[in-house]
GUKOLLO-271860 format. One record per residue: residue in three letters; chain; x, y, z of N, C-alpha, C in turn. Coordinates in steps of 0.001 Angstrom, whole numbers, plus 500000, padded with zeros to 6 digits. Layout:
% residues N
VEXKE marke marti     nX     nY     nZ    caX    caY    caZ     cX     cY     cZ
VEXKE   ALA     A      X      Y      Z      X      Y      Z      X      Y      Z
...
***
This chain:
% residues 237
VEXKE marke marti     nX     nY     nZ    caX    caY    caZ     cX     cY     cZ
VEXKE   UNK     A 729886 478886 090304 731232 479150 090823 732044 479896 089764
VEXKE   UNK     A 732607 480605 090067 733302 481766 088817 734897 481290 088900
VEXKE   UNK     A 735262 480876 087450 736416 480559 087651 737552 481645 087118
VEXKE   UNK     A 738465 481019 088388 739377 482450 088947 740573 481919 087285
VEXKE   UNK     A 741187 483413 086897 741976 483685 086109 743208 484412 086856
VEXKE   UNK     A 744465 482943 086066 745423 484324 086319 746120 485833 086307
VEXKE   UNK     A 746777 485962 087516 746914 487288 086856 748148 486977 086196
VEXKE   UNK     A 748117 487365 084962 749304 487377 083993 750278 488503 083626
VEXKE   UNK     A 751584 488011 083250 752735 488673 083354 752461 489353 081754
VEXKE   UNK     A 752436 490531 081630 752778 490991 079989 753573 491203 079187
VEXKE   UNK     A 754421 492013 079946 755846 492463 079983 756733 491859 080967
VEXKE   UNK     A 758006 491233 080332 758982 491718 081539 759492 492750 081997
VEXKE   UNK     A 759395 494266 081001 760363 495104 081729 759502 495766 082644
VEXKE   UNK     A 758252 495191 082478 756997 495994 083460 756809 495206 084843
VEXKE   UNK     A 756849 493922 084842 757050 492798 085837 757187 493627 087006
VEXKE   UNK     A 756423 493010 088402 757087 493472 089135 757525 492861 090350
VEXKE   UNK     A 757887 491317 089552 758656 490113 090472 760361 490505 089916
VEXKE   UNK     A 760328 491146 088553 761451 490787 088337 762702 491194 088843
VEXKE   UNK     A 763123 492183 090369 763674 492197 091079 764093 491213 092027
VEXKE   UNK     A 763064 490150 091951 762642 489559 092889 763419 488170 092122
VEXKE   UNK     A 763333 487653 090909 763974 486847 090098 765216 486883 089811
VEXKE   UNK     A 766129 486251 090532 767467 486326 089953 767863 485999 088196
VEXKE   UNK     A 767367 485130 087419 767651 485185 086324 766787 486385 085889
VEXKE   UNK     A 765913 486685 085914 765217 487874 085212 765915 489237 085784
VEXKE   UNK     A 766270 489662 086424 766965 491092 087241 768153 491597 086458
VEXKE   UNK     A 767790 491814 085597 768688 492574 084080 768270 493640 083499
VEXKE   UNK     A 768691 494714 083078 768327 495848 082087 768606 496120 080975
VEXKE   UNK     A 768681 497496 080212 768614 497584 078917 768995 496655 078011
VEXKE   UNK     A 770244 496465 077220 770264 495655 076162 770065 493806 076354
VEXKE   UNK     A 770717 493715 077678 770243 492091 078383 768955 492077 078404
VEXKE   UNK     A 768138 492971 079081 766648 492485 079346 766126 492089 077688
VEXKE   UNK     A 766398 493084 076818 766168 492993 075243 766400 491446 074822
VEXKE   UNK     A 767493 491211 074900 767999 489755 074529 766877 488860 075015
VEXKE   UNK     A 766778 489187 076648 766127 487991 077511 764847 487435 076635
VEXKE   UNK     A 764043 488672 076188 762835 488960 075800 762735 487652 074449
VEXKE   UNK     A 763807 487879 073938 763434 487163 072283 764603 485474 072968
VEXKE   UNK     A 764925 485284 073691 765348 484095 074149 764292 483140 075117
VEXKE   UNK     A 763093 483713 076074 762149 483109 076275 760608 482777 076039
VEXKE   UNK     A 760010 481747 076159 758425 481411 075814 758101 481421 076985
VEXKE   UNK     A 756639 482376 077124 756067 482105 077663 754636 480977 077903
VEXKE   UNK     A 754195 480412 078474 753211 479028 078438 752085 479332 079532
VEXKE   UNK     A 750851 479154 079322 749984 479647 080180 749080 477822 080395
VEXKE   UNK     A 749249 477790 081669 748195 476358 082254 747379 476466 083177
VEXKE   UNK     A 746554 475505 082403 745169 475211 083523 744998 474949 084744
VEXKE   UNK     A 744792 474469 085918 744825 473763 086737 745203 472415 087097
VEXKE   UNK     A 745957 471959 087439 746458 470020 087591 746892 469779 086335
VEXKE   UNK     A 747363 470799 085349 748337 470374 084189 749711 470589 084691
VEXKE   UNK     A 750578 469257 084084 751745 468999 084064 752925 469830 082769
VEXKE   UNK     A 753673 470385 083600 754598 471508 083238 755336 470355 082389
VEXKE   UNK     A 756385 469935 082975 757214 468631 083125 757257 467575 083918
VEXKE   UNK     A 758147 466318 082893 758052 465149 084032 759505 464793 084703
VEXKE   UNK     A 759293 463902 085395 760602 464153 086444 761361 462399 085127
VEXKE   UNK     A 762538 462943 084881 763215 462188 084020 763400 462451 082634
VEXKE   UNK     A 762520 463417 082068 762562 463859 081303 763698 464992 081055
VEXKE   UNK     A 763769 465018 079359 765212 465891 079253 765036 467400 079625
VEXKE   UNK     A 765319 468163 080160 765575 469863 080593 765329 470668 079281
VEXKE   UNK     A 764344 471183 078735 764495 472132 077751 765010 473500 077705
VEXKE   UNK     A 765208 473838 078879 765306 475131 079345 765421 475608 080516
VEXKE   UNK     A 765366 476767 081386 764920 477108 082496 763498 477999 082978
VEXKE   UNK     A 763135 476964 083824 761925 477209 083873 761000 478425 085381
VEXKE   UNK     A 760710 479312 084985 760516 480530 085725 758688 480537 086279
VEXKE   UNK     A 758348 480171 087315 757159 480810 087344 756576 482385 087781
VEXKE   UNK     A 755915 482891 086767 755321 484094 086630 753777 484396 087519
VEXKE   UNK     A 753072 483947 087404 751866 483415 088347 751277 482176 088518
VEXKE   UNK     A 750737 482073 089792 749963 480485 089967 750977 480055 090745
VEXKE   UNK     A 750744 478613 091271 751764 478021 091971 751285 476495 091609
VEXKE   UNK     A 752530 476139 091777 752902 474730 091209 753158 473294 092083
VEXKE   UNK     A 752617 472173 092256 754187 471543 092932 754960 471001 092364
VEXKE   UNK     A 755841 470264 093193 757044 469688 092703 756963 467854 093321
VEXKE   UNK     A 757121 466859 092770 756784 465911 093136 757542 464846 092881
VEXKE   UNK     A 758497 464090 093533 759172 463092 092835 758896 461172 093494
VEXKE   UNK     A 759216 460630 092378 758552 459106 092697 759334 458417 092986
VEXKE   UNK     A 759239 456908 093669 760168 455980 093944 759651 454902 092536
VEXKE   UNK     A 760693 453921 092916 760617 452818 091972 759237 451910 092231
VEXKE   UNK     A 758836 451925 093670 757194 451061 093801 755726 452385 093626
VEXKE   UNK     A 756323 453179 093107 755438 453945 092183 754517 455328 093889
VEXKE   UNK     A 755340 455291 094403 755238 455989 095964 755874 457829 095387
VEXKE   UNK     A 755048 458602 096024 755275 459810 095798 755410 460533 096486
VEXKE   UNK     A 756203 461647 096803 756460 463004 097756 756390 463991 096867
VEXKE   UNK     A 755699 464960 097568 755793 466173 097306 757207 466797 098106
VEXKE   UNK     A 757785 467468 096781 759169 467767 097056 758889 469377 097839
VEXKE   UNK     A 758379 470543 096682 757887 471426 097060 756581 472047 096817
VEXKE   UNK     A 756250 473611 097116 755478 474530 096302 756001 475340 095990
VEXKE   UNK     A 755643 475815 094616 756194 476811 094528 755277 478205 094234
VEXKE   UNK     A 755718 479264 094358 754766 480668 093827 755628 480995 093426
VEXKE   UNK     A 754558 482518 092565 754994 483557 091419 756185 484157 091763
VEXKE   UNK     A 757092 484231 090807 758718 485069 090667 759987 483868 091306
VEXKE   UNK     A 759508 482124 091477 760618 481465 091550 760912 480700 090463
VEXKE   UNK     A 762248 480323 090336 762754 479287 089448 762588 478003 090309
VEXKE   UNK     A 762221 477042 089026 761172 476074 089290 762103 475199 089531
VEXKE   UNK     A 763245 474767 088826 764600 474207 088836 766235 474548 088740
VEXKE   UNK     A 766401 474476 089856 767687 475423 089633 769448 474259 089518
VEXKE   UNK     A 769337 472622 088251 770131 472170 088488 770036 471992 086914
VEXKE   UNK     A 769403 472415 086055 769487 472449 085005 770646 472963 083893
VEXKE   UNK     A 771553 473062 084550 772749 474110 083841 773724 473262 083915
VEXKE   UNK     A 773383 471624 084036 774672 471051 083925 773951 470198 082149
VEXKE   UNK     A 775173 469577 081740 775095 468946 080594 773785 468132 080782
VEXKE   UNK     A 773224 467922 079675 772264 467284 078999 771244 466793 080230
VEXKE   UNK     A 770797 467598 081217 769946 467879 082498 769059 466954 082692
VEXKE   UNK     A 768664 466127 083644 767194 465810 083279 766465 466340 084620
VEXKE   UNK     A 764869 466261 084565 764245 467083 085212 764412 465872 086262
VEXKE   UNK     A 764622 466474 087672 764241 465470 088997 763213 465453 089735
VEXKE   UNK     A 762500 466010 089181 761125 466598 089701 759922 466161 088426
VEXKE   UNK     A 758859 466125 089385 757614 466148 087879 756816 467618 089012
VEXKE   UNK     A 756615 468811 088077 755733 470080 088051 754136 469902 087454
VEXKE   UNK     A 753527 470486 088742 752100 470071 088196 751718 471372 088876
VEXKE   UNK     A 750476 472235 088056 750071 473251 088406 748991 473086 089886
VEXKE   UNK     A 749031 474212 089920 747664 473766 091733 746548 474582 091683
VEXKE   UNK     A 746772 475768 090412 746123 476228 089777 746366 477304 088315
VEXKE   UNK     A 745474 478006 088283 746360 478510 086503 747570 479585 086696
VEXKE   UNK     A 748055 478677 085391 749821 479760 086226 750254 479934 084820
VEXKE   UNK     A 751179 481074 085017 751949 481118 083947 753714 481000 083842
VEXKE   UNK     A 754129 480191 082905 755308 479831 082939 756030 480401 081977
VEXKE   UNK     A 757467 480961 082602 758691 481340 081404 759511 480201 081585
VEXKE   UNK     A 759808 479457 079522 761212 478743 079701 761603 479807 078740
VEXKE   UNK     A 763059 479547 079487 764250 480637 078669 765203 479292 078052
VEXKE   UNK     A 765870 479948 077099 766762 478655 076396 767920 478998 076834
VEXKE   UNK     A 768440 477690 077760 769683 477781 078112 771112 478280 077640
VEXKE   UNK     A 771068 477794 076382 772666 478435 076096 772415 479600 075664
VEXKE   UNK     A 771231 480584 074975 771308 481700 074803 771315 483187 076415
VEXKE   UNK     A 770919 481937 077515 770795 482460 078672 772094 482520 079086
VEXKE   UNK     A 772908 481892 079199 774191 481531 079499 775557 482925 078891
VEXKE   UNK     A 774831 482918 077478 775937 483453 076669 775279 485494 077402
VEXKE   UNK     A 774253 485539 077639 773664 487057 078421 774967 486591 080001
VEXKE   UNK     A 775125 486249 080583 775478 485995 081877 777330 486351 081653
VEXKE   UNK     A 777257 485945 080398 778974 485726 080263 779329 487206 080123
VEXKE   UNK     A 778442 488362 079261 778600 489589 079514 778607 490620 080919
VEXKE   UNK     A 778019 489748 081595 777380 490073 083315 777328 489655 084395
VEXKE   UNK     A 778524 490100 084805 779240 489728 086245 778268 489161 087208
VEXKE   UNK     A 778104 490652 087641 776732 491239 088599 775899 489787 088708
VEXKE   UNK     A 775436 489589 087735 774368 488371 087380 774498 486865 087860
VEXKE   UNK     A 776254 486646 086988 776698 485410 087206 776933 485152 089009
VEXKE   UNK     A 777149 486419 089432 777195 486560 091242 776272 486145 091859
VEXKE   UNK     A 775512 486771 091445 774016 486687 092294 773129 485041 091709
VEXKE   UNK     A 773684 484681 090841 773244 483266 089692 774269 482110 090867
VEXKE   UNK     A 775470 482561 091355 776056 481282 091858 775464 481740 093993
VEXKE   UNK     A 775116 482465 093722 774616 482725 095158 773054 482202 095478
VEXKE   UNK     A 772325 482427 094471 770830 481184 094201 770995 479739 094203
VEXKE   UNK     A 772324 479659 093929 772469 477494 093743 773035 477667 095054
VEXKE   UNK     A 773971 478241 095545 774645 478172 097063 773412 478199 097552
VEXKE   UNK     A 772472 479172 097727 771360 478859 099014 770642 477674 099240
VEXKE   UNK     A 770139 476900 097609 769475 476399 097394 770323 474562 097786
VEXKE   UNK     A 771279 474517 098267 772162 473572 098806 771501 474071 100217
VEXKE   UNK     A 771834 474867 101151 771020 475257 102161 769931 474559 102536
VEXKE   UNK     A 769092 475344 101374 767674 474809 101868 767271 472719 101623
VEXKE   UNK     A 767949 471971 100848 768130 471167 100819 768626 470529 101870
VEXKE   UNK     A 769663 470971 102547 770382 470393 103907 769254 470187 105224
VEXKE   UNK     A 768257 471619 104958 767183 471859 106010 766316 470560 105414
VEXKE   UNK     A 765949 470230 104858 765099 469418 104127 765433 468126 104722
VEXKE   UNK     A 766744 467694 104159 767211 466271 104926 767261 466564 105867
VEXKE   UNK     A 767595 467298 107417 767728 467436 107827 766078 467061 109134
VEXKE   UNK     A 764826 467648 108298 763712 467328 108529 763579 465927 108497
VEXKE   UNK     A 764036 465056 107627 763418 464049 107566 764456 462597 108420
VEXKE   UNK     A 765263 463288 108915 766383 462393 109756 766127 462711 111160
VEXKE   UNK     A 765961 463670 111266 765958 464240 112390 764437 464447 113397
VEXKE   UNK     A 763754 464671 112912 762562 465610 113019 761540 464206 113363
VEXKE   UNK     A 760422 464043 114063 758991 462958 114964 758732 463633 113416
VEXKE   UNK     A 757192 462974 113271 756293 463617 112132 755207 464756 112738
VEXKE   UNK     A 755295 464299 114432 754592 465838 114837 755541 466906 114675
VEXKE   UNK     A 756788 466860 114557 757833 468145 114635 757841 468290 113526
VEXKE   UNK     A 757709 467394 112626 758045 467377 110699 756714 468072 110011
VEXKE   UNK     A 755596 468118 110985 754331 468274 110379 753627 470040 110730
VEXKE   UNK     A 754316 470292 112334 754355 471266 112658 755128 472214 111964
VEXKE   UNK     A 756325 471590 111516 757525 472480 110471 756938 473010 109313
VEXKE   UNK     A 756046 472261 108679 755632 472174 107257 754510 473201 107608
VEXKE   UNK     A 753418 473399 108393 752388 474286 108639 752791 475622 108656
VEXKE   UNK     A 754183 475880 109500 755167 477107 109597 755500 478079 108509
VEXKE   UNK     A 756200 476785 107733 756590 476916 106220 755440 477707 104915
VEXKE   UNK     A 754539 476782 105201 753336 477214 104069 752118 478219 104942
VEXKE   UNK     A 752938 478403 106125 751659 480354 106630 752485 480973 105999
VEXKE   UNK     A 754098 480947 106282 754858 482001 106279 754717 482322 104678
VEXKE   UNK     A 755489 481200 104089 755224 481650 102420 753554 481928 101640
VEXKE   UNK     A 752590 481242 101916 751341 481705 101337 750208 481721 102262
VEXKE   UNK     A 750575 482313 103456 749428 482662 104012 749064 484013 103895
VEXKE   UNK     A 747666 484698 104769 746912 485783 104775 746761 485776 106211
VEXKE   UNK     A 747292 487336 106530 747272 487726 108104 745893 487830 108458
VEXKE   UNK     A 745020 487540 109137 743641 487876 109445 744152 488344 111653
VEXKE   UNK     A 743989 489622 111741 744780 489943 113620 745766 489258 113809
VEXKE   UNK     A 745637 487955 114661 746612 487321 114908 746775 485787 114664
VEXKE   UNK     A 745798 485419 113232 745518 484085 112560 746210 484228 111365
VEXKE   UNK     A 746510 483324 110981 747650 483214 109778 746307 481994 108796
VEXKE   UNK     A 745874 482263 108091 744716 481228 106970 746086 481154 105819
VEXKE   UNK     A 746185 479550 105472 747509 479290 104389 746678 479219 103547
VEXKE   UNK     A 747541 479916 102383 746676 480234 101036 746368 479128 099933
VEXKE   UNK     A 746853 477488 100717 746394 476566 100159 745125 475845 100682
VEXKE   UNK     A 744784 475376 099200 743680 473916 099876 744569 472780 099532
VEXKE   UNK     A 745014 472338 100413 745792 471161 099983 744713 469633 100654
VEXKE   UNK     A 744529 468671 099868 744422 467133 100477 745293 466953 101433
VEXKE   UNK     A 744331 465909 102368 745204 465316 103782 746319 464556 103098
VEXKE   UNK     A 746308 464151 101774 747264 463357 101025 748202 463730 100815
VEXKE   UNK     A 747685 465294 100304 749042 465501 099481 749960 467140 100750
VEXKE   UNK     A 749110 466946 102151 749995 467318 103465 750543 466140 103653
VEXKE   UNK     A 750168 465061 103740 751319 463852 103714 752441 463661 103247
VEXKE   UNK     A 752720 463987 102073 753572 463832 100813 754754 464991 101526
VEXKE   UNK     A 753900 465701 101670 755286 466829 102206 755648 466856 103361
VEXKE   UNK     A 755028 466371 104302 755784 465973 105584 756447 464789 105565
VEXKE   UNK     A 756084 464152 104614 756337 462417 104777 756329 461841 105737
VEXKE   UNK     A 755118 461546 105911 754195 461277 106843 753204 460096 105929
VEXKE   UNK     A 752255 459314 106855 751052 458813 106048 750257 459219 106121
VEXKE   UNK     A 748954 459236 105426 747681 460071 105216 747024 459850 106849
VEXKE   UNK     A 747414 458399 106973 746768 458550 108667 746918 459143 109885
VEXKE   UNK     A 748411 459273 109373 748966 459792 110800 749086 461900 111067
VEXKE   UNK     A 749204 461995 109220 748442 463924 109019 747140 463691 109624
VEXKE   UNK     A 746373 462653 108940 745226 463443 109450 744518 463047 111224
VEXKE   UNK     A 745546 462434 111762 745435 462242 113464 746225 463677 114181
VEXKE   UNK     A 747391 463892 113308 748099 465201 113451 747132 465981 113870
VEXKE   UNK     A 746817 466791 112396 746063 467828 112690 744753 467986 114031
VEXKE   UNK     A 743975 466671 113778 742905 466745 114861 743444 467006 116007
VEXKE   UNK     A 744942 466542 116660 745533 466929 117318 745896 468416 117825
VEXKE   UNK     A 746430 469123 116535 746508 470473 116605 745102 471175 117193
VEXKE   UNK     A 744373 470718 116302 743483 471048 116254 742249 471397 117765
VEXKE   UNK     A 742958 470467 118523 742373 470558 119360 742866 470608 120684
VEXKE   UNK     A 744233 470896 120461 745038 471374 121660 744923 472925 121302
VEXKE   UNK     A 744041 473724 120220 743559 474927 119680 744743 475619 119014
VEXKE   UNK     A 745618 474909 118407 747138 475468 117824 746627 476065 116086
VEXKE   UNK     A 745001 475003 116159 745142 475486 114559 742969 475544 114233
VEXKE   UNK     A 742663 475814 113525 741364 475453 112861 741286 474491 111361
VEXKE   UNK     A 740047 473817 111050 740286 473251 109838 738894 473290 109419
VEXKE   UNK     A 738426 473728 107977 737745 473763 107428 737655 473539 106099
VEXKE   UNK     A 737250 472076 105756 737690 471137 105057 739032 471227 104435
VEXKE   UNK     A 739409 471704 103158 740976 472015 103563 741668 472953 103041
VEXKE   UNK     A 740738 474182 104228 741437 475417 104634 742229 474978 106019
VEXKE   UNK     A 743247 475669 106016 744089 475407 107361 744069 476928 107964
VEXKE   UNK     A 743505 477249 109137 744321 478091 109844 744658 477686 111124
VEXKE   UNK     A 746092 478741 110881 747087 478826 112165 746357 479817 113357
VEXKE   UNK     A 746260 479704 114302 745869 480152 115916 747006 480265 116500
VEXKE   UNK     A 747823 479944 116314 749460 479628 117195 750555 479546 116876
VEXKE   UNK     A 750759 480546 115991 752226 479967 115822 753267 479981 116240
VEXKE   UNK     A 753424 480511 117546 754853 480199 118517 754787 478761 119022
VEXKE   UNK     A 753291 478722 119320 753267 477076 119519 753921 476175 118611
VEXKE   UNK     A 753270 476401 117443 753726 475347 116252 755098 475421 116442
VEXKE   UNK     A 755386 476675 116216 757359 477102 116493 757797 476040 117390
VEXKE   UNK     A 757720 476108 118671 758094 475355 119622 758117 473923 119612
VEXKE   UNK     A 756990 473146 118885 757177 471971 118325 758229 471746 117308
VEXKE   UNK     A 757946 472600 116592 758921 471907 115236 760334 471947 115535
VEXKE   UNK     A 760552 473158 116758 762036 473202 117222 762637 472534 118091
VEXKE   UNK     A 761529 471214 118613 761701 470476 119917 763067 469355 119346
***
């Protein structure tokens, strides 16, 4: 089996997420600064970035690979919060005093990570409007997408919560094959649980379900989509 390598970032001014990155989307003398204010960190597979409680060193950018995001209860019970891919910020609540992480980041495969150091990031922003605009318009959305989130889990059966989540991860990492959507994860029936919040029993009665009302295929755990107006229509019921 040949093991896959990331593709790695070399440059930032060569990047070509960094349009795509609101803290990184800077030029001449800022991008300069940016350069000697962040580390870059390169990980293996199922290595842990950070832990959730731990203090904020920085802000943390992924460059390639994708990550999740995972947070625990007090009887030691876990959700997967998110995924993330190449050109997002991994945490975007870190900019208040003495931060701690609410999340624990674990790779899903080899990725590469930028932390930038906060107050030298801060003091680039104070020169740059433009930036600080588009910097308070990333935390505004990201209240948004949080609202959708609770919103799933108050609202939403776990067939509508589970159908939502399949939607979610074609649209962001799938591969068009005609009119099949294959999601660019292998995820465990476990850890599709975690993100629907759902139990492992009731994903994996789900899917056979999908599966065989022909909305989806499964091959061990490749997922493809066959349907997705169908799925649509569930998750919007």
């Amino acid at each position: 089996m040949v093991k896959r390598k990331p593709c790695l970032v070399e440059n930032c001014s060569t990047c070509g997420l960094r349009a795509k990155v609101v803290l990184c989307d800077i030029a001449g003398s800022d991008l300069a600064e940016f350069e000697k204010i962040k580390r870059t960190l390169e990980y293996a597979p199922h290595q842990t970035v950070f832990y959730e409680g731990h203090l904020c060193l920085g802000l943390y950018v992924l460059c390639s690979g994708k990550v999740k995001l995972t947070r625990s209860s007090t009887r030691g019970q876990r959700q997967i919060v998110r995924i993330l891919g190449p050109g997002e910020l991994i945490e975007k609540h870190v900019f208040g005093e003495r931060a701690l992480h609410e999340v624990t980041c674990e790779t899903l495969e080899p990725s590469q990570v930028c932390v930038i150091d906060k107050e030298r990031y801060l003091a680039v922003i104070r020169g740059n409007p433009q930036l600080a605009i588009k910097l308070i318009q990333l935390l505004s959305n990201e209240v948004g997408v949080n609202m959708d989130h609770l919103d799933q889990f108050t609202f939403k059966t776990a067939r509508e919560r589970l159908a939502g989540l399949l939607l979610e991860l074609g649209d962001r990492f799938g591969k068009k094959h005609d009119d099949h959507v294959r999601v660019g994860l292998t995820l465990k029936r476990e850890e599709v649980a975690e993100m629907a919040g759902i139990t492992v029993e009731t994903a994996i009665r789900l899917l056979g379900v999908f599966r065989d009302e022909g909305v989806l295929t499964l091959d061990g755990r490749t997922i493809t989509l066959l349907n997705s107006d169908r799925l649509s229509r569930i998750a919007q019921r």
